[in-house]
C-alpha positions in Angstrom: -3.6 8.1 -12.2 -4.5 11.7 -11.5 -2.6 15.1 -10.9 -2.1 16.2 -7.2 -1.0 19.1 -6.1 1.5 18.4 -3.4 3.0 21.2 -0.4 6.5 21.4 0.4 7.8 23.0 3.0 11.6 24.1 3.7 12.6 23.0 6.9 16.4 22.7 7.9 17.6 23.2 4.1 15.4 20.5 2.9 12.0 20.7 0.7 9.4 18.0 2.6 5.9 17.3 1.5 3.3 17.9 4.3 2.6 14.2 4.5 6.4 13.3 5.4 5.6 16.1 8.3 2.4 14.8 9.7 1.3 18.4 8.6 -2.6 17.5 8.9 -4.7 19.8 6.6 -2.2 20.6 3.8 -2.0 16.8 2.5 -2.0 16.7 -1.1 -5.1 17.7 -3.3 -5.9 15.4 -6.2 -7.5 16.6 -9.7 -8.4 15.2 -13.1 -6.0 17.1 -15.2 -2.2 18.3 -15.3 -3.7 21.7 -16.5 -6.2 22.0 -13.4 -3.5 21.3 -11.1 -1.0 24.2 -12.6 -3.5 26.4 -11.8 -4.0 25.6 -8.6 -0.7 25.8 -8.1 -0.1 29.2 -9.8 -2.4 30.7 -7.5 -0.7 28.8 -4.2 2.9 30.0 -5.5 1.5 33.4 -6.2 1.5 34.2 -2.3 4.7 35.2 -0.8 6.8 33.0 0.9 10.2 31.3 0.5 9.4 27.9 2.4 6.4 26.5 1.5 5.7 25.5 -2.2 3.1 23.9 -4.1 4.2 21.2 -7.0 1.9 19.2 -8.7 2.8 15.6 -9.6 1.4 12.5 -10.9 -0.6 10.1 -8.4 -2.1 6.8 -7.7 -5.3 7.6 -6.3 -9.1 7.9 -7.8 -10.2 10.6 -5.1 -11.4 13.9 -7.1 -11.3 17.7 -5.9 
């Protein structure tokens, strides 16, 4: 398993990841570590926005970023 930092977007009062929305180019990015992802993350949730949100959760996949 590995950390992947997944988008969600706000859209009609609900949070859906970018796969669910066919959003090409802001499908989830995988990395080794829980503590790689947060900061990937910290830096996506650092720019302003209210409906677009970067989480990272565990996955089951072996690609690497």
């Amino acid at each position: 398993m590995k950390w992947a930092l997944v988008v969600y977007f706000l859209v009609g009062g609900i949070w859906q990841s970018a796969e669910d929305l066919k959003y090409d180019g802001w499908y989830r990015m995988h990395f080794e570590t829980q503590e790689i992802c947060e900061q990937y993350a910290n830096r996506f949730n650092s720019t302003p926005g209210e409906k677009i949100k970067g989480v990272c959760e565990l996955s089951f996949v072996d690609e690497l970023k």
